[in-house]
VOGU-3710 file (C-alpha; in Angstrom, 3 decimals, decimal comma):
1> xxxxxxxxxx> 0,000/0,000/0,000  2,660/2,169/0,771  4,354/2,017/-2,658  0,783/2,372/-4,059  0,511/5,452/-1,807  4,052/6,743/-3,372  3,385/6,178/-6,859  0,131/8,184/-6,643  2,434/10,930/-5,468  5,015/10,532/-8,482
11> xxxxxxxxxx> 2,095/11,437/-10,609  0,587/13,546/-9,273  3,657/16,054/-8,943  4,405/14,897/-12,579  0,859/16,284/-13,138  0,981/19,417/-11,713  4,883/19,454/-13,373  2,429/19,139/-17,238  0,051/21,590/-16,096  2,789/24,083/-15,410
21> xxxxxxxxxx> 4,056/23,895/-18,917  0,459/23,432/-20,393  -0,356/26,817/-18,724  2,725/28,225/-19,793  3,315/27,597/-23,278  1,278/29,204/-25,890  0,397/26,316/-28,010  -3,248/25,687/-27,342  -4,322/26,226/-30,989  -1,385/26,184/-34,220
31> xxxxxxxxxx> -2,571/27,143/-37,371  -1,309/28,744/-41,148  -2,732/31,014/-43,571  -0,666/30,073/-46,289  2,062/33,377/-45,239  2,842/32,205/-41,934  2,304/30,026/-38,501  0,096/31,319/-35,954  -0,422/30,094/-32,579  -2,514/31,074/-29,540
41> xxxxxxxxxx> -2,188/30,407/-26,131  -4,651/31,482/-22,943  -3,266/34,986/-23,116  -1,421/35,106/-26,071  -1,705/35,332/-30,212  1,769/34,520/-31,708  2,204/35,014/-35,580  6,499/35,952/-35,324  5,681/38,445/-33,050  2,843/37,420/-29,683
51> xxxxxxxxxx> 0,426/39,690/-28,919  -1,849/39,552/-26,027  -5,232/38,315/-26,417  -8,060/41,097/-25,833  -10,461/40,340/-22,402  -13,816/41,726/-22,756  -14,044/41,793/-18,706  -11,880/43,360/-15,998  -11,226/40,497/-14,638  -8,076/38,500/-16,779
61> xxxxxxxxxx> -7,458/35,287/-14,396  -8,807/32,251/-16,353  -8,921/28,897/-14,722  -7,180/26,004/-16,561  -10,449/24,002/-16,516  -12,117/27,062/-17,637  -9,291/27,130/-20,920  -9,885/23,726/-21,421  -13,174/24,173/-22,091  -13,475/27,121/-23,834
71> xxxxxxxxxx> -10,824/25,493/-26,238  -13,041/22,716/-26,334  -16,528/24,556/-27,161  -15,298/27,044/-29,388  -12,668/26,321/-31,465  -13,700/22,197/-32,204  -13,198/22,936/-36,151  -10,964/25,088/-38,823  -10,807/29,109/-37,594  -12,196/31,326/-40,616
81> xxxxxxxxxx> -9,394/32,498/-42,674  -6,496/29,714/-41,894  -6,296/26,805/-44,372  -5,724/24,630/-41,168  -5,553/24,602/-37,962  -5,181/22,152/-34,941  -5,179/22,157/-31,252  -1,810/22,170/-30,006  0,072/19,855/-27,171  -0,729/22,894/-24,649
91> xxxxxxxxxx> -4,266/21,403/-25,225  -3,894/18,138/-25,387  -1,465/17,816/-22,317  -4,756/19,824/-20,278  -6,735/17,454/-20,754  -4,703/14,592/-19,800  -3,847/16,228/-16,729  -7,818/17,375/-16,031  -7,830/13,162/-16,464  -4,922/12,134/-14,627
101> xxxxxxxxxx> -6,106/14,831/-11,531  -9,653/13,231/-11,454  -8,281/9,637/-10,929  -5,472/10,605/-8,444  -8,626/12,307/-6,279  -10,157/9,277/-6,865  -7,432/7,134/-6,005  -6,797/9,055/-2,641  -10,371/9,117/-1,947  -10,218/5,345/-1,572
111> xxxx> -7,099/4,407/0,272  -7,847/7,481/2,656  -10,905/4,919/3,557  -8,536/1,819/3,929
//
């Protein structure tokens, strides 16, 4: 149990460790328009030069569940005006930490009971 116990640990610092750089880098969504790469992060647009992303509220903090989402919901397809574009491994590496968080609280939910 107690290597069970310390193996839930390893991932879950490894998890907060991918969250880090998942907030951090500005990769959620990669695209081209034919001229260039663009990229945009939470709070950034990147095309060569980044740019910060325009908040319609005073208030700028935005939860990494909250990203996720919002990535999720709104930009599911091709943005208008880029012949492609992709989620990026900022995105990607979210979710899998959203996943790897839920069954770690899981996990310590249980063999709290034991």
């Amino acid at each position: 149990m107690l290597v069970l116990l310390a193996g839930i640990f390893v991932v879950h610092i490894a998890t907060v460790i991918m969250l880090f750089v998942s907030t951090i880098a500005n990769v959620w969504m990669v695209g081209s328009d034919g001229v260039g790469n663009f990229s945009w992060g939470l709070w950034l647009q990147c095309n060569g030069t980044c740019t910060p992303l325009s908040v319609n509220s005073g208030d700028e903090r935005l939860c990494i569940l909250i990203g996720v989402s919002i990535y999720t919901a709104r930009f599911t397809g091709s943005l208008p005006g880029l012949t492609s574009s992709h989620h990026g491994y900022s995105f990607i590496l979210a979710w899998i930490c959203f996943c790897f968080s839920f069954v770690i609280g899981i996990l310590y939910l249980v063999l709290r009971k034991k």
